[in-house]
PQR file with spaces between the fields and no chain letter, atoms N, CA, C, O and H, PARSE charges and radii, in Angstrom:
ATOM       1  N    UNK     1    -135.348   -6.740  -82.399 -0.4000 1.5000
ATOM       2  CA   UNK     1    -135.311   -6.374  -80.989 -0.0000 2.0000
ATOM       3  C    UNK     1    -136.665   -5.836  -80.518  0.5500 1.7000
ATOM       4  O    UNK     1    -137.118   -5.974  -79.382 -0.5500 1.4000
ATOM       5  N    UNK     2    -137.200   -5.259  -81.453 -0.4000 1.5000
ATOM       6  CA   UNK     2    -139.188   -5.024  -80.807 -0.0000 2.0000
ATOM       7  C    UNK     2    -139.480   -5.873  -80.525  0.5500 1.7000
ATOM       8  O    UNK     2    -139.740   -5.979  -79.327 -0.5500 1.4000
ATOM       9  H    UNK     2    -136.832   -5.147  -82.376  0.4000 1.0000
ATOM      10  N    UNK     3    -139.626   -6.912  -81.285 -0.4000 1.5000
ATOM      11  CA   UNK     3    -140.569   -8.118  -80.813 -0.0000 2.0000
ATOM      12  C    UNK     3    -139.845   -8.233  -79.181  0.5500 1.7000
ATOM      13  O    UNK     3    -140.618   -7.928  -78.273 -0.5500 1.4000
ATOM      14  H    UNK     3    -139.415   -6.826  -82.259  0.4000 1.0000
ATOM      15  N    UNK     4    -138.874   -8.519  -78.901 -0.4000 1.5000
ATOM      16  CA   UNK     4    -138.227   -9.010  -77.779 -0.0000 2.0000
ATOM      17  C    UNK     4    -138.799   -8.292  -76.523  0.5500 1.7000
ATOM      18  O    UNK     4    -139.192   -8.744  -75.448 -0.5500 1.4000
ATOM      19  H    UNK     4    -138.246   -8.767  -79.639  0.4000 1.0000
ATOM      20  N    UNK     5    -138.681   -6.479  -77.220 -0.4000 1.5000
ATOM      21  CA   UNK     5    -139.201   -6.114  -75.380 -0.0000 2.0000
ATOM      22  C    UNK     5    -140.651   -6.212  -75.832  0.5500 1.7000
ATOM      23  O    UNK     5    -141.346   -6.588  -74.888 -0.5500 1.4000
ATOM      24  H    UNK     5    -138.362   -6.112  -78.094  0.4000 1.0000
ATOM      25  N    UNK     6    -141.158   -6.062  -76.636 -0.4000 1.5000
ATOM      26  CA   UNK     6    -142.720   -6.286  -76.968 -0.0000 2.0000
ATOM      27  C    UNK     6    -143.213   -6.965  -75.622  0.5500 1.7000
ATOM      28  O    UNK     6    -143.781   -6.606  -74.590 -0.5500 1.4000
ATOM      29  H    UNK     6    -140.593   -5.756  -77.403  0.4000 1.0000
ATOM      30  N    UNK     7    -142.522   -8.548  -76.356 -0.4000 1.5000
ATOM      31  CA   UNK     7    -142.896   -9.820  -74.941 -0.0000 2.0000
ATOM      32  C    UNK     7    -142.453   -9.634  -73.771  0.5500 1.7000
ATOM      33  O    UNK     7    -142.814  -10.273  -72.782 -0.5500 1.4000
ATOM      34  H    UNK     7    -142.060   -8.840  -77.194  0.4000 1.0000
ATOM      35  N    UNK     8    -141.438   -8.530  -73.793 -0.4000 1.5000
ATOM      36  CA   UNK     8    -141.231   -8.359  -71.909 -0.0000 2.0000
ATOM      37  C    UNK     8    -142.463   -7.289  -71.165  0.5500 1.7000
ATOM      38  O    UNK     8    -142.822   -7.151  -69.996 -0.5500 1.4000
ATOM      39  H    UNK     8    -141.145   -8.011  -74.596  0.4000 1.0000
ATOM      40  N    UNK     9    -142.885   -6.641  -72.445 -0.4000 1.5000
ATOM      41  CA   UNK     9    -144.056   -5.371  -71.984 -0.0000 2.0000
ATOM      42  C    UNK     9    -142.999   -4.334  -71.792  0.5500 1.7000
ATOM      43  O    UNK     9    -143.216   -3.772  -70.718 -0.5500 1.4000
ATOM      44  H    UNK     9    -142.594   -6.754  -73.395  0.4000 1.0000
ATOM      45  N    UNK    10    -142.166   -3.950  -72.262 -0.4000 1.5000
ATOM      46  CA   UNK    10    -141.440   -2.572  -72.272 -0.0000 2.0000
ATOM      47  C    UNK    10    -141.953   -2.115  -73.784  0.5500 1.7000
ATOM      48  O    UNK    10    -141.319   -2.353  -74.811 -0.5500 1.4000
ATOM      49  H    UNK    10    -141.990   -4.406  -73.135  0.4000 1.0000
ATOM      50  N    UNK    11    -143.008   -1.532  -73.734 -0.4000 1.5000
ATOM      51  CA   UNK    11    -143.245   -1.250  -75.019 -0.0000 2.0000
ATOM      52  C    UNK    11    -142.923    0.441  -75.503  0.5500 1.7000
ATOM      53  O    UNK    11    -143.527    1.126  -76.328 -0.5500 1.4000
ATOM      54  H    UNK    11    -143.523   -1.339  -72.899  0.4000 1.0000
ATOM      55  N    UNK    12    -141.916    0.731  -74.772 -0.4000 1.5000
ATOM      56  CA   UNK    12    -141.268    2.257  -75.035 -0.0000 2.0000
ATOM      57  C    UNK    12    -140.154    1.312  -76.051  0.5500 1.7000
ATOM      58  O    UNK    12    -140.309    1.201  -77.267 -0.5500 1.4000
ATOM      59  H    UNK    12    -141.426    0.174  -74.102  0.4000 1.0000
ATOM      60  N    UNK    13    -139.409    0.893  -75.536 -0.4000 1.5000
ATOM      61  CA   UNK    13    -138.387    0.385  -76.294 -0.0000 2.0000
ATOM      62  C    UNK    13    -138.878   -0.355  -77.617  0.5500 1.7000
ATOM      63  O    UNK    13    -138.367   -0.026  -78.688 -0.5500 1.4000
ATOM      64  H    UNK    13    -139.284    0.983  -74.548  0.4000 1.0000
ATOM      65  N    UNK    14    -139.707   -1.196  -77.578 -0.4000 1.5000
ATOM      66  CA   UNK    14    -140.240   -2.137  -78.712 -0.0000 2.0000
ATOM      67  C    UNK    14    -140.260   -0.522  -79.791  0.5500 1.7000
ATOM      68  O    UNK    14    -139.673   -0.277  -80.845 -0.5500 1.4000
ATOM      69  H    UNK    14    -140.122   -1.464  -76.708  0.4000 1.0000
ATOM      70  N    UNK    15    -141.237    0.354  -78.921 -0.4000 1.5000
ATOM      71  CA   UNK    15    -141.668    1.611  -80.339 -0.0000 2.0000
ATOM      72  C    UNK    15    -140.669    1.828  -80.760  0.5500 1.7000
ATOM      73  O    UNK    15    -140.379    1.559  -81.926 -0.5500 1.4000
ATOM      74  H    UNK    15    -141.714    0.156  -78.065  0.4000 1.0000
ATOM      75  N    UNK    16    -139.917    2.340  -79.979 -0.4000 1.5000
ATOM      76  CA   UNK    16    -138.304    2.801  -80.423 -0.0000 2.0000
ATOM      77  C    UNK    16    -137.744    1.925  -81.777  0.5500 1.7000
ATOM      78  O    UNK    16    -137.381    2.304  -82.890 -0.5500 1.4000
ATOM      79  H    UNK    16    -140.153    2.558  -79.032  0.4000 1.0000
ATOM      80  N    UNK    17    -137.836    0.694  -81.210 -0.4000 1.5000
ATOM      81  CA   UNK    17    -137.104   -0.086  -82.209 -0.0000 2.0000
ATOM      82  C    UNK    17    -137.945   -0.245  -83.396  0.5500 1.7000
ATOM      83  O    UNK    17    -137.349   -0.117  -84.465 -0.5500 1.4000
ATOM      84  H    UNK    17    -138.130    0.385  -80.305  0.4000 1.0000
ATOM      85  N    UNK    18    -139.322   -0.521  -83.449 -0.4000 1.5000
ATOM      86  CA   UNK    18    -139.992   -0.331  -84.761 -0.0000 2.0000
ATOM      87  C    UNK    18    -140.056    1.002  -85.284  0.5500 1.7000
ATOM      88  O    UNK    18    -140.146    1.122  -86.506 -0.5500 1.4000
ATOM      89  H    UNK    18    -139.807   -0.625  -82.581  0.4000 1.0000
ATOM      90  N    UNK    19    -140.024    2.024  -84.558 -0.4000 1.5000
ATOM      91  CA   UNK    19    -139.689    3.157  -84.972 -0.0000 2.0000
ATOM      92  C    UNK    19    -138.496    3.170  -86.252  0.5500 1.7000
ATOM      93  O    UNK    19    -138.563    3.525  -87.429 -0.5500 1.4000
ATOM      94  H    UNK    19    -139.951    1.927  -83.566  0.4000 1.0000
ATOM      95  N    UNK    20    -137.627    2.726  -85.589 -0.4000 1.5000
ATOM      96  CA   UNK    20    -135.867    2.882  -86.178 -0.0000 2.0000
ATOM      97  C    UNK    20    -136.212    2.016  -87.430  0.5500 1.7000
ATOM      98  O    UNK    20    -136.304    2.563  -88.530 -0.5500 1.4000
ATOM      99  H    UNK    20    -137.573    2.438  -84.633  0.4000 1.0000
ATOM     100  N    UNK    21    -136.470    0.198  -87.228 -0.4000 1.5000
ATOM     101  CA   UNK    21    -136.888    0.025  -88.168 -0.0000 2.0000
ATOM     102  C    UNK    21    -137.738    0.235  -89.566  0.5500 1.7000
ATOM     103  O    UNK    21    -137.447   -0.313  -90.630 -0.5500 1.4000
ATOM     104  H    UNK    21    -136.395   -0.246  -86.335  0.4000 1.0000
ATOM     105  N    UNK    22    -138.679    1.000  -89.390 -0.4000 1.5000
ATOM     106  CA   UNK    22    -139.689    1.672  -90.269 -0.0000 2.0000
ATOM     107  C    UNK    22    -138.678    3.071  -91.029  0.5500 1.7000
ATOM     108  O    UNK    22    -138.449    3.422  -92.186 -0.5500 1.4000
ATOM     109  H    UNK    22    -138.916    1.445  -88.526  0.4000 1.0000
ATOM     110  N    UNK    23    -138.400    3.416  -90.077 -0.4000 1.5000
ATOM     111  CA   UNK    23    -137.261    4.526  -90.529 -0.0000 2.0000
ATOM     112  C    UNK    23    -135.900    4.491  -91.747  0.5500 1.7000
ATOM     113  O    UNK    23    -135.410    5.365  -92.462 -0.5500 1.4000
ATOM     114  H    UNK    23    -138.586    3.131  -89.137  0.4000 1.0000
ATOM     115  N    UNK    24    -135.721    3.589  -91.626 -0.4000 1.5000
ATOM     116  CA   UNK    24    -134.339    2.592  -92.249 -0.0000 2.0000
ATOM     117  C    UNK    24    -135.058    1.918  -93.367  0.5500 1.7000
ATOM     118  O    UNK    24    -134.670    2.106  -94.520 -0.5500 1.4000
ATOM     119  H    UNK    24    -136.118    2.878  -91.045  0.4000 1.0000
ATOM     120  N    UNK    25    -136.025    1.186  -93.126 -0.4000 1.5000
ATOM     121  CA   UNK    25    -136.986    0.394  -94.452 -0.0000 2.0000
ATOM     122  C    UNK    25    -138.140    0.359  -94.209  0.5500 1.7000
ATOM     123  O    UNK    25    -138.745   -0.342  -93.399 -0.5500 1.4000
ATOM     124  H    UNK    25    -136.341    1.033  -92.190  0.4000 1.0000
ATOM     125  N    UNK    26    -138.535    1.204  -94.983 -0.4000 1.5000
ATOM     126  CA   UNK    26    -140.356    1.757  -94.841 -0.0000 2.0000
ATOM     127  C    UNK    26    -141.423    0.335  -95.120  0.5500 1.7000
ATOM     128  O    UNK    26    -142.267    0.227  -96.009 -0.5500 1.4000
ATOM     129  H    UNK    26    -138.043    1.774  -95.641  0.4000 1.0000
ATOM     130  N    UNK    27    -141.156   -0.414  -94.325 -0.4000 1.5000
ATOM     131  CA   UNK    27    -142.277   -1.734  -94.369 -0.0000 2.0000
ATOM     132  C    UNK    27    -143.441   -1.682  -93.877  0.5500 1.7000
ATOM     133  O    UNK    27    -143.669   -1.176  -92.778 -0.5500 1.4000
ATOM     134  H    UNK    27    -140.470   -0.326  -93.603  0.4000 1.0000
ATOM     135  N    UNK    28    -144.466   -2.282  -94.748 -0.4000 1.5000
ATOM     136  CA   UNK    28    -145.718   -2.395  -93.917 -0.0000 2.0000
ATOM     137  C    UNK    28    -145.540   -2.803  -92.571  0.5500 1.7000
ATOM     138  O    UNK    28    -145.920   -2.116  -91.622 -0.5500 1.4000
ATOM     139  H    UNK    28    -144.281   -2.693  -95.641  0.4000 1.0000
ATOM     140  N    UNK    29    -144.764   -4.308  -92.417 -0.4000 1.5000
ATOM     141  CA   UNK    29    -144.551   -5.243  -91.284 -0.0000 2.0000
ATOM     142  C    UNK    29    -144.475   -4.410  -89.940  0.5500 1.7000
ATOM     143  O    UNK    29    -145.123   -4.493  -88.896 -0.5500 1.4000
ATOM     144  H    UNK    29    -144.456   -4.866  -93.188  0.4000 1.0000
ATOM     145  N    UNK    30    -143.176   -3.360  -90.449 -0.4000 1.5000
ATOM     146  CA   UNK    30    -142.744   -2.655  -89.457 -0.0000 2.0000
ATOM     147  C    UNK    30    -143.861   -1.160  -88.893  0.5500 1.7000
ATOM     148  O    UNK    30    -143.988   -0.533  -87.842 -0.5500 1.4000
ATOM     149  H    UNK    30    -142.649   -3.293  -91.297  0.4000 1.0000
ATOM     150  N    UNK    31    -144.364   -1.115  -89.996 -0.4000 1.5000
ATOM     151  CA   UNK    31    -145.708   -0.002  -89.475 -0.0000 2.0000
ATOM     152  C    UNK    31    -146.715   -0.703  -88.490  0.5500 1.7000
ATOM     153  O    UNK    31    -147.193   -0.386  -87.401 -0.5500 1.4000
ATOM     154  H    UNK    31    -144.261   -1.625  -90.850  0.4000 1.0000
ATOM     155  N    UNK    32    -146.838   -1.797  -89.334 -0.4000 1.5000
ATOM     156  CA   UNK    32    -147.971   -2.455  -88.399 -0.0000 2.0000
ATOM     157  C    UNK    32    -147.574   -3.112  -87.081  0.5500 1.7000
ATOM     158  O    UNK    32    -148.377   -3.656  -86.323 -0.5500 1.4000
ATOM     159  H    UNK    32    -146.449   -2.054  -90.219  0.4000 1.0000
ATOM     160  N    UNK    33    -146.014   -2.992  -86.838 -0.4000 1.5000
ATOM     161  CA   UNK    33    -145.925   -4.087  -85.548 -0.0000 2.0000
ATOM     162  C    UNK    33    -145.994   -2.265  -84.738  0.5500 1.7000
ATOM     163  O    UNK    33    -146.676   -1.928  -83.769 -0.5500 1.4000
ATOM     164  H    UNK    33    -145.361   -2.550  -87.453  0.4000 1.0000
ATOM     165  N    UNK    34    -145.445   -1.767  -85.213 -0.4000 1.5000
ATOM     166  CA   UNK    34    -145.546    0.071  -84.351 -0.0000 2.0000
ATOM     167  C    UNK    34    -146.483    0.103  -83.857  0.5500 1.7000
ATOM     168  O    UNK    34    -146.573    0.439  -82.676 -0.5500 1.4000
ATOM     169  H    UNK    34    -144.891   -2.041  -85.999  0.4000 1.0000
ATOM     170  N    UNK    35    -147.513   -0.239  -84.595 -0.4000 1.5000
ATOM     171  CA   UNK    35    -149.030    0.322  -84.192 -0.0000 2.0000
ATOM     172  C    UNK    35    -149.655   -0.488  -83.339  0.5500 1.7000
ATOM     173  O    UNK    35    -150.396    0.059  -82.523 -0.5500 1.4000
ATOM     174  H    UNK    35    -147.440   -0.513  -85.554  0.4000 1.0000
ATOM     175  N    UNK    36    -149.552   -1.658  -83.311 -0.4000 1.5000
ATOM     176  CA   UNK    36    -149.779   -2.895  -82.323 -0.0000 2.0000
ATOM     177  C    UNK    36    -148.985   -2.454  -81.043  0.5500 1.7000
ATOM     178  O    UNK    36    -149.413   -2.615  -79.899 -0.5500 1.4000
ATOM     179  H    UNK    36    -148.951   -2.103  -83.974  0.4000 1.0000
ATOM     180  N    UNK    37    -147.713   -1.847  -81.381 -0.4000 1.5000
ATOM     181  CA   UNK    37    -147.223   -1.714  -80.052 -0.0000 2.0000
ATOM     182  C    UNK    37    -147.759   -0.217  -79.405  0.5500 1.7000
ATOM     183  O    UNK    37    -147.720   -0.033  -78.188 -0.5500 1.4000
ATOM     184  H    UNK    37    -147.365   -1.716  -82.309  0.4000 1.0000
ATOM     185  N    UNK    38    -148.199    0.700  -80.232 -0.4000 1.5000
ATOM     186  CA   UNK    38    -148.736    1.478  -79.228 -0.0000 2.0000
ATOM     187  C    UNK    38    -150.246    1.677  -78.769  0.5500 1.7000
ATOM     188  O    UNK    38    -150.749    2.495  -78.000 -0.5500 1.4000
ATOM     189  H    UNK    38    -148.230    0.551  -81.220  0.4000 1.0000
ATOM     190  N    UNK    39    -150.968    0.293  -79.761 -0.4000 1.5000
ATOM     191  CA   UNK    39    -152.280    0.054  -79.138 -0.0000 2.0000
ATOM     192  C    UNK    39    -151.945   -0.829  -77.822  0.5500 1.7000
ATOM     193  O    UNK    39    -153.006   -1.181  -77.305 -0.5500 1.4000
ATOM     194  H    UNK    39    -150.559   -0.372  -80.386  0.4000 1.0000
ATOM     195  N    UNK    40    -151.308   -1.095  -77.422 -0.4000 1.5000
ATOM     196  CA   UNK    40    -151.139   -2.422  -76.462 -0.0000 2.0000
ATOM     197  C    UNK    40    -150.669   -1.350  -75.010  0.5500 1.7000
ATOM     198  O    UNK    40    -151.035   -1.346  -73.834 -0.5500 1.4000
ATOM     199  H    UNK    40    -150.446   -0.809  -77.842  0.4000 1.0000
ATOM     200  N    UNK    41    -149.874   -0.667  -75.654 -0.4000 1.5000
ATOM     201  CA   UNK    41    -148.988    0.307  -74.400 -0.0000 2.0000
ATOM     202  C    UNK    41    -150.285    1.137  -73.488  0.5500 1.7000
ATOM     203  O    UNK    41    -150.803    2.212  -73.789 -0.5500 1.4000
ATOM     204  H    UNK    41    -149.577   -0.670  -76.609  0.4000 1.0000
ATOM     205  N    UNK    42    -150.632    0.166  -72.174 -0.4000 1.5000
ATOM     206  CA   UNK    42    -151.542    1.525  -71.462 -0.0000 2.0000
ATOM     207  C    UNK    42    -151.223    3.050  -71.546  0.5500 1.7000
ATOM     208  O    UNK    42    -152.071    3.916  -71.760 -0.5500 1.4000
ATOM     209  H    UNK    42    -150.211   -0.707  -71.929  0.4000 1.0000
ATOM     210  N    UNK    43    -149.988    3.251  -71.365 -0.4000 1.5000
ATOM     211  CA   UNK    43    -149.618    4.365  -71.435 -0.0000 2.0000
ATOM     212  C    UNK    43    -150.198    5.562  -72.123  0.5500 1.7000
ATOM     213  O    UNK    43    -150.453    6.718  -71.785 -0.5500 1.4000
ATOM     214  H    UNK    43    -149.299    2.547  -71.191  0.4000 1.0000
ATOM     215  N    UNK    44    -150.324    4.763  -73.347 -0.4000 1.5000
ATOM     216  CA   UNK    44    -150.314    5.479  -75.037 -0.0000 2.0000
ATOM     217  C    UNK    44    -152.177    5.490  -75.198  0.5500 1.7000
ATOM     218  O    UNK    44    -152.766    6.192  -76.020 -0.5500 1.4000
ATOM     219  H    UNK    44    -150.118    3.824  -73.622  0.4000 1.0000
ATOM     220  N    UNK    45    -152.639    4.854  -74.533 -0.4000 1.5000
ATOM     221  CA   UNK    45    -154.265    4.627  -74.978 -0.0000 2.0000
ATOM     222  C    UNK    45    -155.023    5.935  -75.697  0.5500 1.7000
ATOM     223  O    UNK    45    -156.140    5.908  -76.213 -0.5500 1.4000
ATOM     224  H    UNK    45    -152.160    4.284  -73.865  0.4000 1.0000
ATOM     225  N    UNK    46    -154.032    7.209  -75.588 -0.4000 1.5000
ATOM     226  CA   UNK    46    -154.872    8.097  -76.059 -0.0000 2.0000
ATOM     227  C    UNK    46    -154.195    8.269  -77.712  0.5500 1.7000
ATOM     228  O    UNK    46    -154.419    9.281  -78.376 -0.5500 1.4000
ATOM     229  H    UNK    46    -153.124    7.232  -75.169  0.4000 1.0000
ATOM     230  N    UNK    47    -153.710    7.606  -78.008 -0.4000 1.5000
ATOM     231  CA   UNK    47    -153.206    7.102  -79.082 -0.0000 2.0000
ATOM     232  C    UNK    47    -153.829    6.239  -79.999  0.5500 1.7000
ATOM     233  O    UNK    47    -153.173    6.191  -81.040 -0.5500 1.4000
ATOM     234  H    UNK    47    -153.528    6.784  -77.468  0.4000 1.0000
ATOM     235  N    UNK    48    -154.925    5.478  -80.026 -0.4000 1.5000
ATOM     236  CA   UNK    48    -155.629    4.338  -80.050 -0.0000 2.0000
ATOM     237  C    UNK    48    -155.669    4.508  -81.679  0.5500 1.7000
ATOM     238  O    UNK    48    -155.025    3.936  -82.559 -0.5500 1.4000
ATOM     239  H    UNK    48    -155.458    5.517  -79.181  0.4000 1.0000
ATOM     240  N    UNK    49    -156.745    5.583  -81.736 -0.4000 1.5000
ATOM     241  CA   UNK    49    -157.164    5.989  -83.105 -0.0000 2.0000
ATOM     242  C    UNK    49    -155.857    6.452  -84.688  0.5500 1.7000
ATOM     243  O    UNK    49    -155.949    6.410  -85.914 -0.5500 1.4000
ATOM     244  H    UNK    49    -157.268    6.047  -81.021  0.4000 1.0000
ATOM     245  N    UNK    50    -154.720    6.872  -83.641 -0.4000 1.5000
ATOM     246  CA   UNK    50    -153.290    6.875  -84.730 -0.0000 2.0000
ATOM     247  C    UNK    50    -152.783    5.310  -84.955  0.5500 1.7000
ATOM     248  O    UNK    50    -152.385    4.767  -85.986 -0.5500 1.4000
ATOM     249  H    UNK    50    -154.645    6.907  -82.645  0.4000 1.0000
ATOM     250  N    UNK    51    -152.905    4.907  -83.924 -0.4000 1.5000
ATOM     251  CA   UNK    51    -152.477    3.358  -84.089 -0.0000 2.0000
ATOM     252  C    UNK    51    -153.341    2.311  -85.272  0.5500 1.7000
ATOM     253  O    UNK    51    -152.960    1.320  -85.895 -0.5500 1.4000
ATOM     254  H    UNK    51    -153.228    5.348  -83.087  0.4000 1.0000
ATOM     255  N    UNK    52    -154.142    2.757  -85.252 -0.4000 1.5000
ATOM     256  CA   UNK    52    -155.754    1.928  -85.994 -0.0000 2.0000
ATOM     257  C    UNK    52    -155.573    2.433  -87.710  0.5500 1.7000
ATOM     258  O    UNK    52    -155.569    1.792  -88.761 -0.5500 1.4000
ATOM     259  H    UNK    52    -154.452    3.562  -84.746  0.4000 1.0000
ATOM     260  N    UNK    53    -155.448    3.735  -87.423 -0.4000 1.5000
ATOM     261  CA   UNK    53    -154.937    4.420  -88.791 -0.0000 2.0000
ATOM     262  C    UNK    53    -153.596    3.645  -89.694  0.5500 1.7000
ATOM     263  O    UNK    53    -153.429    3.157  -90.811 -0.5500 1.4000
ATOM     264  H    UNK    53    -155.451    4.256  -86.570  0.4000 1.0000
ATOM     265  N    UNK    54    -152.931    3.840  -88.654 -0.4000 1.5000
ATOM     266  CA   UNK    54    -151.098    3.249  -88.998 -0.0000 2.0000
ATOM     267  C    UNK    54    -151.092    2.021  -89.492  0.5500 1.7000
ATOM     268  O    UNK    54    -150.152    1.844  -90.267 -0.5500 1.4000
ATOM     269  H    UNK    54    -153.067    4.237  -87.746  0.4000 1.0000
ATOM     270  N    UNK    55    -152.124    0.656  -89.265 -0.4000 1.5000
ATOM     271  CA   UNK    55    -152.575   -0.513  -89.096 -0.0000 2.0000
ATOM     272  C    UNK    55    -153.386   -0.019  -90.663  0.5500 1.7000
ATOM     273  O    UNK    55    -152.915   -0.561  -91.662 -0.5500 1.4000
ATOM     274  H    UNK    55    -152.887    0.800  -88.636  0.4000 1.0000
ATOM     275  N    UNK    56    -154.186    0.655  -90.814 -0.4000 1.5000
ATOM     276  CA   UNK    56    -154.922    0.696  -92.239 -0.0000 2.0000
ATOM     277  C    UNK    56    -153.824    1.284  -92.989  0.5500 1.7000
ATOM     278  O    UNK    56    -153.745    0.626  -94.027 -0.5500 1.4000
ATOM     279  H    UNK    56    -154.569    1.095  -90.002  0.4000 1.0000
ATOM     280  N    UNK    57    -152.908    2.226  -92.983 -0.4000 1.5000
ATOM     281  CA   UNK    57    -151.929    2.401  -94.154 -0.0000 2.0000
ATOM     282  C    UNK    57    -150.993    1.733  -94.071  0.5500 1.7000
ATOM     283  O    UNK    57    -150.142    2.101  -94.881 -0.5500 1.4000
ATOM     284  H    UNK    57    -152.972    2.760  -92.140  0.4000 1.0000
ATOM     285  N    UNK    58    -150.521    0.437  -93.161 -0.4000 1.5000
ATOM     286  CA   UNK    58    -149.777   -0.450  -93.292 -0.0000 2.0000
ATOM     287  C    UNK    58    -150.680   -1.571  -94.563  0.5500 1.7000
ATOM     288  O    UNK    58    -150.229   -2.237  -95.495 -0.5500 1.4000
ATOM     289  H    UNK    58    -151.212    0.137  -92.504  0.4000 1.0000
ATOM     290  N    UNK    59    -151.876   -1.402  -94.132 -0.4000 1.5000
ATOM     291  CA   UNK    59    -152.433   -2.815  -95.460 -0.0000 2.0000
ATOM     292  C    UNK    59    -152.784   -1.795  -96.613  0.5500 1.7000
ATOM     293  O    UNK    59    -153.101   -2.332  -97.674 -0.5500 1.4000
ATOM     294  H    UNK    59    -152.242   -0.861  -93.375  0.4000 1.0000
ATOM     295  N    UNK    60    -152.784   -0.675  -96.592 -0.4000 1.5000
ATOM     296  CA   UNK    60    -152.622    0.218  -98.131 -0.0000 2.0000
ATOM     297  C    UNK    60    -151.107   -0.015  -98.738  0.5500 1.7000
ATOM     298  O    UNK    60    -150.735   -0.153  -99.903 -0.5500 1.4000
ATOM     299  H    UNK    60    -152.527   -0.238  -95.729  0.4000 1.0000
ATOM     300  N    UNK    61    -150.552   -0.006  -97.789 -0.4000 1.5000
ATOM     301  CA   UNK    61    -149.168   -0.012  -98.616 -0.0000 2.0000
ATOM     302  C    UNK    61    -148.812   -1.522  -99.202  0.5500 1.7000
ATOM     303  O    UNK    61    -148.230   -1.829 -100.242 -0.5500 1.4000
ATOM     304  H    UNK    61    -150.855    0.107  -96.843  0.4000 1.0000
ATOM     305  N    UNK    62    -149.459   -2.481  -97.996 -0.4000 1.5000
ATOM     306  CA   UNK    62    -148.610   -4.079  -98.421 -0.0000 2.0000
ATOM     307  C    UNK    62    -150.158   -4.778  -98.336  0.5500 1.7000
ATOM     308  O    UNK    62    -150.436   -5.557  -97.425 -0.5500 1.4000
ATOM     309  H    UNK    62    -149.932   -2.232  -97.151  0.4000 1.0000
ATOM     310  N    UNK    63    -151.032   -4.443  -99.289 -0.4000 1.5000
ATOM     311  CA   UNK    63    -152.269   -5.621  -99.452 -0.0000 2.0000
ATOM     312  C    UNK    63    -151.861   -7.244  -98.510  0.5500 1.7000
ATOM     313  O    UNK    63    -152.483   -7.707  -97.554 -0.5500 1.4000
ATOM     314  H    UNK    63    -150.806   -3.810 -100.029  0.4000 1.0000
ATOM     315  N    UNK    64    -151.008   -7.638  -98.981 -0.4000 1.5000
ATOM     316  CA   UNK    64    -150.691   -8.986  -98.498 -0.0000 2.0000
ATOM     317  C    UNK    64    -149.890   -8.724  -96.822  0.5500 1.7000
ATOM     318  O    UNK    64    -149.507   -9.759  -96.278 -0.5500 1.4000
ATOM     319  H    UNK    64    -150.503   -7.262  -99.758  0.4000 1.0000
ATOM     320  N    UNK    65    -149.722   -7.753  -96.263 -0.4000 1.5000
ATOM     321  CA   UNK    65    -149.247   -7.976  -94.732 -0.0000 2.0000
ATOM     322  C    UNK    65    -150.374   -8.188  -93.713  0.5500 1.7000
ATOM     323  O    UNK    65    -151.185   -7.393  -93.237 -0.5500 1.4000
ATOM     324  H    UNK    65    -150.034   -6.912  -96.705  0.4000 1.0000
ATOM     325  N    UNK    66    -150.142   -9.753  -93.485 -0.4000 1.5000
ATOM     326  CA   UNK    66    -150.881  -10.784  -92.832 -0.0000 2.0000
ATOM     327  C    UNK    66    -150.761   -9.969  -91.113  0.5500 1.7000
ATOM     328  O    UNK    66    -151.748   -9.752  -90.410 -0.5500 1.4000
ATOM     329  H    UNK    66    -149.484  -10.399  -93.871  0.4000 1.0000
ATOM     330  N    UNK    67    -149.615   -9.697  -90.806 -0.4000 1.5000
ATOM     331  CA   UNK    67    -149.829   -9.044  -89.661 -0.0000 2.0000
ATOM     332  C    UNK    67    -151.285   -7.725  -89.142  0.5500 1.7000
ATOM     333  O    UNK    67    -152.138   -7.662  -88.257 -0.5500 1.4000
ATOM     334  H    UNK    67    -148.814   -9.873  -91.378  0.4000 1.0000
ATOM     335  N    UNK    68    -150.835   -6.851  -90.353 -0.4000 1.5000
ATOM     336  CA   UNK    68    -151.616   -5.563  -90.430 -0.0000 2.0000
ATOM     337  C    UNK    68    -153.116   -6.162  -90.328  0.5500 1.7000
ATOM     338  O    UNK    68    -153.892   -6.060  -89.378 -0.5500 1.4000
ATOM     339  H    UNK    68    -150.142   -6.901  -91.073  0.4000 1.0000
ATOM     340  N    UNK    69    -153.272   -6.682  -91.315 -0.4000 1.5000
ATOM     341  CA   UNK    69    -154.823   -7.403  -91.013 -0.0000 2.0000
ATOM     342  C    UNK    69    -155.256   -8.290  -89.662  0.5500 1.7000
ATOM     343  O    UNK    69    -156.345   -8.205  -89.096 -0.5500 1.4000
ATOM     344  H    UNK    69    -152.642   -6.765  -92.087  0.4000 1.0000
ATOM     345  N    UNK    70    -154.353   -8.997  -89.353 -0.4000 1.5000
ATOM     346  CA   UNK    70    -155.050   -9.876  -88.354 -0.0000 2.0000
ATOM     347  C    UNK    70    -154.672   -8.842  -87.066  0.5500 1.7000
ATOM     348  O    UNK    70    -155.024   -9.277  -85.969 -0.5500 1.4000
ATOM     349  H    UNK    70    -153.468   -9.065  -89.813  0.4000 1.0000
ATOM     350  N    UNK    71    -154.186   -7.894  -87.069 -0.4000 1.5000
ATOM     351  CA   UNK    71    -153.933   -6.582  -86.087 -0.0000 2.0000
ATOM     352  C    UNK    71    -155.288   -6.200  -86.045  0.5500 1.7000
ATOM     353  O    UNK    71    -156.186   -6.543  -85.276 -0.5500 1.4000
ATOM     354  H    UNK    71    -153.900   -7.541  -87.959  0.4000 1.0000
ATOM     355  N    UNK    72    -155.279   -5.307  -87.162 -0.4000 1.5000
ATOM     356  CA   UNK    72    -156.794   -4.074  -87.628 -0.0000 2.0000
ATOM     357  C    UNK    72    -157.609   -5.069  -87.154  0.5500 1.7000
ATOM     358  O    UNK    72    -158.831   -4.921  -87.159 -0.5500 1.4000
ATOM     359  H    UNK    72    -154.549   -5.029  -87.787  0.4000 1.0000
């Protein structure tokens, strides 16, 4: 369901839901789509530098998450 409002640009909800997800099963995937979604959120811009972080310990944790990298 992130991805979904992701593409509508409700990116309160997308966090929410990668939130929950990451919460439930601690995945890189799901760290790194978080962090994409709150680099993207104007809202959040003062956020930038937690997001960038979240994106580097998403590829500490999963070397191989293709997302996290082509994110960072």
């Amino acid at each position: 369901m992130g991805e979904v409002y992701f593409r509508k640009r409700d990116f309160t909800a997308a966090a929410s839901h990668f939130e929950r997800a990451y919460a439930m099963e601690p995945k890189a995937l799901y760290l790194a789509a978080l962090a994409w979604t709150l680099y993207m959120d104007p809202q959040r811009k003062a956020e930038m530098p937690r997001a960038k972080q979240m994106m580097a310990d998403a590829i500490k944790a999963d070397p191989n998450c293709d997302r996290a990298h082509y994110q960072l």
